[in-house]
C-alpha positions as a Python dict, from the first residue, in 0.01 Angstrom:
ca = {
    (1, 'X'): (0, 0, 0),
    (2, 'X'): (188, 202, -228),
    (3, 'X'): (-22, 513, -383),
    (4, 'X'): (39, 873, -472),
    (5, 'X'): (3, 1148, -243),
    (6, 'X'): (-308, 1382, -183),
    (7, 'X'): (-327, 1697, -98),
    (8, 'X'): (-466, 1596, 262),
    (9, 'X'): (-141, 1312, 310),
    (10, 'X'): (90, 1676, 333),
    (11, 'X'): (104, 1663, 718),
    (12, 'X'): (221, 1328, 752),
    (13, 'X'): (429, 1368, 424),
    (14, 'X'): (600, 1682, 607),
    (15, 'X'): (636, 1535, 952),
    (16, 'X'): (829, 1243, 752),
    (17, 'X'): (1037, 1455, 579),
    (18, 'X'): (1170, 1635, 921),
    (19, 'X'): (1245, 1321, 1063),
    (20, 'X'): (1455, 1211, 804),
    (21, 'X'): (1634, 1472, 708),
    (22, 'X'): (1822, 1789, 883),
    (23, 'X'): (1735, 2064, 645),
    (24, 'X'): (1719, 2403, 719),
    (25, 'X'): (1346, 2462, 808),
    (26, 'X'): (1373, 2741, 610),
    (27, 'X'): (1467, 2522, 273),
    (28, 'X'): (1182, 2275, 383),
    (29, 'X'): (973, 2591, 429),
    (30, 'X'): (1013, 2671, 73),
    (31, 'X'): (1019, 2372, -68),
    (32, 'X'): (670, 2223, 75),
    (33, 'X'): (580, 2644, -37),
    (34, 'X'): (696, 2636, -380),
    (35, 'X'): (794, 2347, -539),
    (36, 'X'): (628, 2035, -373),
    (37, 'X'): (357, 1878, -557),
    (38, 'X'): (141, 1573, -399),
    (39, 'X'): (49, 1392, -752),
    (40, 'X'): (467, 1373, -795),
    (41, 'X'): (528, 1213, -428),
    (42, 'X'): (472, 833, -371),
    (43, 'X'): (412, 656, -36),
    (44, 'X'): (402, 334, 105),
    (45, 'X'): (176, 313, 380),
    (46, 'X'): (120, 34, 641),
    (47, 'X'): (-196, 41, 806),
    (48, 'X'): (-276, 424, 743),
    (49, 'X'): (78, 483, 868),
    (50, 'X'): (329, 653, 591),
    (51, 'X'): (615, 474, 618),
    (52, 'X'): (864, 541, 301),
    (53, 'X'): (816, 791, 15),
    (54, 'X'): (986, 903, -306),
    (55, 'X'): (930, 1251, -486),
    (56, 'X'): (900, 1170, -871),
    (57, 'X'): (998, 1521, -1016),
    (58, 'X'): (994, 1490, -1436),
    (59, 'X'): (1271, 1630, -1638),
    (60, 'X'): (1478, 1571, -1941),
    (61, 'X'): (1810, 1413, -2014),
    (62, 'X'): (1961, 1561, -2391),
    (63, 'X'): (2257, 1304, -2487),
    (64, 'X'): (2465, 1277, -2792),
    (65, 'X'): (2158, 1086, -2953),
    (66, 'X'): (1816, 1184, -2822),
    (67, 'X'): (1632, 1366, -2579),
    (68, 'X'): (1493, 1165, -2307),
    (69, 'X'): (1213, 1192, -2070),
    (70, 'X'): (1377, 1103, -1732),
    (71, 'X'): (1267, 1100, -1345),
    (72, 'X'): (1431, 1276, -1064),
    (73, 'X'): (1438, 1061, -751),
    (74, 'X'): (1395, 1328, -472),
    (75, 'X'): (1382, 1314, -78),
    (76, 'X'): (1366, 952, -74),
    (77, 'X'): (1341, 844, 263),
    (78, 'X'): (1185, 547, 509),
    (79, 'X'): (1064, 644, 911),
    (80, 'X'): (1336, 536, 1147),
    (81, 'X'): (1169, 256, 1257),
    (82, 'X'): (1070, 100, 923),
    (83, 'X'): (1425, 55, 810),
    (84, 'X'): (1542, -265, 676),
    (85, 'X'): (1271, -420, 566),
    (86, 'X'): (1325, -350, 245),
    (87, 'X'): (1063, -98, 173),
    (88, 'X'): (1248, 142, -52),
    (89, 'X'): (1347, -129, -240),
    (90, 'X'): (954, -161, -300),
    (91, 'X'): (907, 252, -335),
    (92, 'X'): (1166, 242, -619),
    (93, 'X'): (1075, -88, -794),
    (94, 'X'): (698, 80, -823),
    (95, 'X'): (907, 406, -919),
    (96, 'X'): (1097, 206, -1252),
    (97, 'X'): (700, 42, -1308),
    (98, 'X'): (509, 418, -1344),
    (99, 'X'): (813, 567, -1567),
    (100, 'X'): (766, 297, -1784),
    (101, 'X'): (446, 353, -1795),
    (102, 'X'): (469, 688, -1846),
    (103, 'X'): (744, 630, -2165),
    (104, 'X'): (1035, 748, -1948),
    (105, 'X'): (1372, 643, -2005),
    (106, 'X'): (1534, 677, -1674),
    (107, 'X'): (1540, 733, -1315),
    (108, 'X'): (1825, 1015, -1196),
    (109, 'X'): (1954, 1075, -846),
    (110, 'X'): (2200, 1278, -632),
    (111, 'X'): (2305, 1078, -336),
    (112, 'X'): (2273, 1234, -2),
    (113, 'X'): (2607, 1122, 129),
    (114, 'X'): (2878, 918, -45),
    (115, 'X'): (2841, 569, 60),
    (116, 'X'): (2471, 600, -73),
    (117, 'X'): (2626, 553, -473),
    (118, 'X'): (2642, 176, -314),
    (119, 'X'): (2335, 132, -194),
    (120, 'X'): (2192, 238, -527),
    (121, 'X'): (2408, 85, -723),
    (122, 'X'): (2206, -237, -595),
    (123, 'X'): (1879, -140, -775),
    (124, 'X'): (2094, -56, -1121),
    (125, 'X'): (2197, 294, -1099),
    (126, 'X'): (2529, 414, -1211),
    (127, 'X'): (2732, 697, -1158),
    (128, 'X'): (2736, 920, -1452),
    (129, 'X'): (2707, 1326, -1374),
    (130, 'X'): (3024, 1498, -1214),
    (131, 'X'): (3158, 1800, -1132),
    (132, 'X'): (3485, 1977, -1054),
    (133, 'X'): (3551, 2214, -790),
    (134, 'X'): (3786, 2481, -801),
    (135, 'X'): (3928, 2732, -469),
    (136, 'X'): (3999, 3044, -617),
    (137, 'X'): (4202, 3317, -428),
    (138, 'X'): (4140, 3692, -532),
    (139, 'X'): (4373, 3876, -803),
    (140, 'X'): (4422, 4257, -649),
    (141, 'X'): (4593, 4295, -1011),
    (142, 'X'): (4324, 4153, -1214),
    (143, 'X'): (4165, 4416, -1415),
    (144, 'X'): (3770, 4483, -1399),
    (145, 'X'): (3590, 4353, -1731),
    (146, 'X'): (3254, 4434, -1698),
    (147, 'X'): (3019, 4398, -1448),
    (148, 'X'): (2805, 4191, -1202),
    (149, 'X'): (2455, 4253, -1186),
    (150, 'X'): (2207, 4068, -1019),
    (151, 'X'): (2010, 3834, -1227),
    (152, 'X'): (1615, 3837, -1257),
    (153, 'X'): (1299, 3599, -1441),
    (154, 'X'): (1362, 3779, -1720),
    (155, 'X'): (1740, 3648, -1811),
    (156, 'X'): (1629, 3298, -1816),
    (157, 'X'): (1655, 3232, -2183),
    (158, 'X'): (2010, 3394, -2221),
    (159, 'X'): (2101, 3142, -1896),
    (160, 'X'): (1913, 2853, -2090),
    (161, 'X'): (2140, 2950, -2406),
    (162, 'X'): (2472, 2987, -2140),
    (163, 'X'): (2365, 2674, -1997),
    (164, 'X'): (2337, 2465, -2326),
    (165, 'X'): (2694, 2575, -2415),
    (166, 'X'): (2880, 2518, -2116),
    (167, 'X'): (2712, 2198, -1979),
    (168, 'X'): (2827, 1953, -2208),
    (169, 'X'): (2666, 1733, -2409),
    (170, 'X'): (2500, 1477, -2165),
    (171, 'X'): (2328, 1707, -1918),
    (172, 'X'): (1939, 1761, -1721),
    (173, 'X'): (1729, 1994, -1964),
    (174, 'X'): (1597, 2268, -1783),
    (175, 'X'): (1267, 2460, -1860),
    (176, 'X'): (1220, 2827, -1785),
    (177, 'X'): (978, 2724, -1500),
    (178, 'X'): (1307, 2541, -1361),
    (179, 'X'): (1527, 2898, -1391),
    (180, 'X'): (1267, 3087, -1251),
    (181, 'X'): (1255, 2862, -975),
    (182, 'X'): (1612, 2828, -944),
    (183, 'X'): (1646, 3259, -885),
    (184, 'X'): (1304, 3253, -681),
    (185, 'X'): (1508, 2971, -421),
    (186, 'X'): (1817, 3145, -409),
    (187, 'X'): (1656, 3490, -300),
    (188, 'X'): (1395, 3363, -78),
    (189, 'X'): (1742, 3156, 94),
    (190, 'X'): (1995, 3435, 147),
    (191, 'X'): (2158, 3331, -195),
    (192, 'X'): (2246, 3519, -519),
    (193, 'X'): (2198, 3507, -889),
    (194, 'X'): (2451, 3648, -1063),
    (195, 'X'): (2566, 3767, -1383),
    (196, 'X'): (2887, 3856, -1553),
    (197, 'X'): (2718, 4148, -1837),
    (198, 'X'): (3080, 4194, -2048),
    (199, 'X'): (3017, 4468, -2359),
    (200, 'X'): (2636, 4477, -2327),
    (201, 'X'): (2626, 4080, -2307),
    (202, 'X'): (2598, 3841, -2028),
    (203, 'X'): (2882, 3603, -2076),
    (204, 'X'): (2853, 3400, -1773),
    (205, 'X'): (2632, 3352, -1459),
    (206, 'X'): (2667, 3230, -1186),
    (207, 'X'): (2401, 3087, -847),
    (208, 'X'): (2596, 3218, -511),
    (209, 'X'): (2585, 3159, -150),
    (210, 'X'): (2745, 3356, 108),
    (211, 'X'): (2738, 3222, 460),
    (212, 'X'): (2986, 3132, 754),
    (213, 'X'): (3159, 2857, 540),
    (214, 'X'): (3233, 3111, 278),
    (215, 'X'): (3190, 3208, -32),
    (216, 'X'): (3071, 2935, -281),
    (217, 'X'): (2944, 2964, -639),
    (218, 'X'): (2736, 2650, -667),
    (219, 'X'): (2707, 2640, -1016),
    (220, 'X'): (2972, 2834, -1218),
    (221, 'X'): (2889, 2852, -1609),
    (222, 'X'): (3090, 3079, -1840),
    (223, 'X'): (3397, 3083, -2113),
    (224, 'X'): (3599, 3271, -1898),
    (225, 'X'): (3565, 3082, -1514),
    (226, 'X'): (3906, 3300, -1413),
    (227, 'X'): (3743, 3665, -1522),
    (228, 'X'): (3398, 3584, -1375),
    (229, 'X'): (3552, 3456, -1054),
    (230, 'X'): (3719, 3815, -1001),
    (231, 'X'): (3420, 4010, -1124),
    (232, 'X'): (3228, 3786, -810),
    (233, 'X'): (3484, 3868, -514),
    (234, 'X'): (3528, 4212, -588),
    (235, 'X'): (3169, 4199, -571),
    (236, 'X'): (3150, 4016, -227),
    (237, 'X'): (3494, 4247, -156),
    (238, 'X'): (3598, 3852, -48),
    (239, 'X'): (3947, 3697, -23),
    (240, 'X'): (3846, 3318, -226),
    (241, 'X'): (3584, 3161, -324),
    (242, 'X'): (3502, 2846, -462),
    (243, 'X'): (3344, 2753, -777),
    (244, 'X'): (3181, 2477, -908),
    (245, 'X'): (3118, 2381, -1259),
    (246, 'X'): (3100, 2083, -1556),
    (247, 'X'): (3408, 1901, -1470),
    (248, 'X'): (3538, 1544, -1365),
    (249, 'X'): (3651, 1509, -1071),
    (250, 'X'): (3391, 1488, -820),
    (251, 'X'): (3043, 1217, -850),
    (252, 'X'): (2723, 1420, -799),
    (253, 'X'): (2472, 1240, -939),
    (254, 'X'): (2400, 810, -1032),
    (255, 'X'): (2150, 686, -1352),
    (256, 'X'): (1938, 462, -1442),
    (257, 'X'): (1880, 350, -1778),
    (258, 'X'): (1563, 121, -1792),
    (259, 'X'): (1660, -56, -2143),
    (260, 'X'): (2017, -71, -2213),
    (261, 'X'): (2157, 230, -2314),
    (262, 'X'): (2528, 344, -2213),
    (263, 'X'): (2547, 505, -1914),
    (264, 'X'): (2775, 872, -2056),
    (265, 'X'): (2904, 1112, -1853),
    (266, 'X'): (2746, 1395, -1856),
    (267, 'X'): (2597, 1679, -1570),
    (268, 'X'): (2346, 1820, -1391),
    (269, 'X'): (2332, 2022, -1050),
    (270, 'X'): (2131, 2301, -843),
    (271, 'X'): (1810, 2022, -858),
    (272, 'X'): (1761, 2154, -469),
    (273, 'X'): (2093, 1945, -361),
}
């Protein structure tokens, strides 16, 4: 049976979600907290037993012709000892059905690990969003141009406007619910929101963690990535960091279309990967 969830399937639908994947418990904590909504997460059951399920989170694509209703494959996963028999297959078949139904265009996904592009590439999707990553080493000559200030709920339409000019043109739409969100996660995880404020404007911003692997800026939008990045480690007082941003050099994310549109390159990133 394939149905989906209720608000009394959340055990099972949490218990699942532990054995398949090695989160943090304090991301899964947060997640099942904030963000997790039963009506968006489908199961396949066999005999009363949940077996496989798919989160079905809505967003929007914007391409160079339209705007398109799109969903976000999320925390796919099947029980250990359901595997190979084909269920997800089944999970994401029923998946392509309902966004039809619904008058969505496509189904979006970040793969867990890289050989995973494969094994979706076998139910149509295609590689299309990428990023670049960039190690950058602090400048004790570069001068200070502006400031960083911690960003808040109310910034989200000047990140929105940021956003829409530094993403390209082929990138996932996102709502102020979404930024709001976004900041709520990274606070309630031991991350940072930044901004780079530059004479009275925020030019750039940018969603930081700081942990034993270093210091990373997940997502990295602004005109000036160079000035920003020095702004950040004399904030953190840090020796490097490394940025990510818009770029072409590494795959994040796979499409698919379900009528025959071109698969473009485009971008889209902090959708809790």
């Amino acid at each position: 049976m394939i149905r989906f969830a209720v608000s009394s399937d959340t055990p099972a639908v949490i218990d699942l979600w532990n054995r398949c994947f090695g989160d943090d418990p304090a991301f899964t904590e947060w997640f099942f907290r904030n963000r997790y909504r039963p009506e968006e997460t489908l199961l396949l059951l066999e005999d009363k037993t949940l077996c496989a399920m798919v989160q079905m989170l809505p967003y929007t694509l914007r391409t160079k012709e339209k705007n398109c209703a799109v969903t976000y494959i999320y925390g796919a996963c099947t029980a250990p000892e359901y595997r190979r028999k084909g269920l997800m297959a089944q999970l994401l078949a029923e998946s392509f059905r309902i966004d039809r139904q619904k008058g969505r265009g496509a189904s979006v996904l970040i793969p867990a690990e890289p050989w995973l592009f494969g094994f979706y590439k076998k139910y149509g999707y295609e590689t299309a969003f990428w990023v670049s990553n960039q190690q950058i080493p602090y400048d004790p000559e570069a001068t200070d141009e502006g400031e960083i200030i911690p960003l808040t709920d109310d910034d989200s339409e000047t990140l929105e406007s940021l956003y829409r000019n530094h993403a390209g043109e082929t990138c996932l739409c996102r709502t102020a619910e979404d930024w709001k969100c976004q900041i709520q996660m990274f606070r309630d995880l031991g991350g940072m929101p930044l901004g780079w404020r530059f004479a009275g404007e925020l030019r750039g911003y940018a969603f930081v963690w700081n942990n034993d692997d270093g210091l990373w800026a997940q997502e990295l939008m602004t005109g000036n990535r160079e000035c920003m990045a020095q702004m950040i480690l004399r904030y953190y007082h840090a020796d490097s960091m490394k940025a990510t941003f818009p770029g072409t050099e590494q795959r994040l994310g796979c499409i698919r279309y379900h009528d025959d549109s071109p698969v473009e390159s485009g971008y889209f990133n902090l959708l809790f990967n």
